[in-house]
Structures are given as structure tokens and as C-alpha cells.
C-alpha positions in Angstrom: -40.3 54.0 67.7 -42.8 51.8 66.3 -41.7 48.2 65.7 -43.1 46.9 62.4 -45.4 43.9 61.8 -42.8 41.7 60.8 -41.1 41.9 64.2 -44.4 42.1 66.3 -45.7 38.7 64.4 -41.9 36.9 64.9 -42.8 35.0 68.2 -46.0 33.7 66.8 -44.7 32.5 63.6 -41.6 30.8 65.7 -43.8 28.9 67.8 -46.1 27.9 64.6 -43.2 26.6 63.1 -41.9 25.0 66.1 -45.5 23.3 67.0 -45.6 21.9 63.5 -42.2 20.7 63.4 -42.9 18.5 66.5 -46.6 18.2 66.4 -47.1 17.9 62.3 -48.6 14.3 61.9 -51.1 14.7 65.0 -52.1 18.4 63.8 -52.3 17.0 60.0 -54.2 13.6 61.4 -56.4 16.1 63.9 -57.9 18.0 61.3 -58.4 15.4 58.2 -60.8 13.8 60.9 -62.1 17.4 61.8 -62.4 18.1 57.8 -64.3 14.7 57.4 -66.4 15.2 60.4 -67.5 18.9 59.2 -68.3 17.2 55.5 -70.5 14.5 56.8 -72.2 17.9 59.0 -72.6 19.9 56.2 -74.3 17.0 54.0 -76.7 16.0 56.3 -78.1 19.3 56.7 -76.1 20.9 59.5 -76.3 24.4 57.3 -80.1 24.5 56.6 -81.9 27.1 58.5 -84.7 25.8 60.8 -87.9 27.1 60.3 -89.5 28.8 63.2 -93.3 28.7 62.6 -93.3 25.4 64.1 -95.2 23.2 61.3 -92.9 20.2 60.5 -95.0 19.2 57.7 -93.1 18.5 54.5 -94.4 20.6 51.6 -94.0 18.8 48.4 -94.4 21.3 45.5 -96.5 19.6 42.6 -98.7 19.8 39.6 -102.0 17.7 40.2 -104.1 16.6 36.7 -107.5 16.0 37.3 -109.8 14.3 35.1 -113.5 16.0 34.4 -116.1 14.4 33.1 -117.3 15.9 29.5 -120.7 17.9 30.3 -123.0 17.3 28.0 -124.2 20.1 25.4 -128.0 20.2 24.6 -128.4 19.7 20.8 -129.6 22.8 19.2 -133.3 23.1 18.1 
């Protein structure tokens, strides 16, 4: 006879619920600090993907203007 999901799962929810109903505050305090800890991660560029070619230069994409001097046209004759 197979025993459905329900009863196969029972022990784990009963010690969930037990663990939380002692241990609530410390888990809730345990993972706001986690939560804050992963945030500050994340922000300071804990998901980027590191570059493997090995230049660390910082490439800086941008539009230079630069100023010709006018050439000078020969007058016609």
C-alpha cells in the first residue's frame, strides 16, 4: 500500500512546527540579520560576474568632440 504525501511529510511538518514554536524569535532574529547581510552582498556587487581575461582596466564608454582647425580653401582664379 502506498502511503500518500500527506502522511510521508507529517513528521517533518511536526518538527517545523515544533522548532518554531520554541525557537521563533531566534529563527525570525537569525535570518532578518541573514536577509540584511545578503542585501548589503548583493549591492556591493557580490552577483556581478568577474571577468576572466585578466585586464582590470575600467572601460568608460564615451563620445569624444574634437576640435579641427578650418583648412583653408585656395580662392578660385
Amino acid at each position: 500500500m502506498n502511503p500518500s504525501p500527506a502522511e510521508l511529510l507529517d513528521p517533518v511538518f511536526t518538527f517545523l512546527d515544533a522548532l518554531i514554536q520554541n525557537y521563533g524569535v531566534y529563527l525570525y532574529l537569525v535570518f532578518v540579520w541573514l536577509s540584511l547581510a545578503v542585501i548589503g552582498w548583493v549591492l556591493s556587487g557580490g552577483l556581478r560576474r568577474e571577468s576572466r581575461h585578466g585586464n582590470s582596466a575600467t572601460v568608460v564608454p564615451g563620445i569624444i568632440f574634437t576640435m579641427q582647425p578650418p583648412t583653408q580653401s585656395t580662392p578660385p582664379t
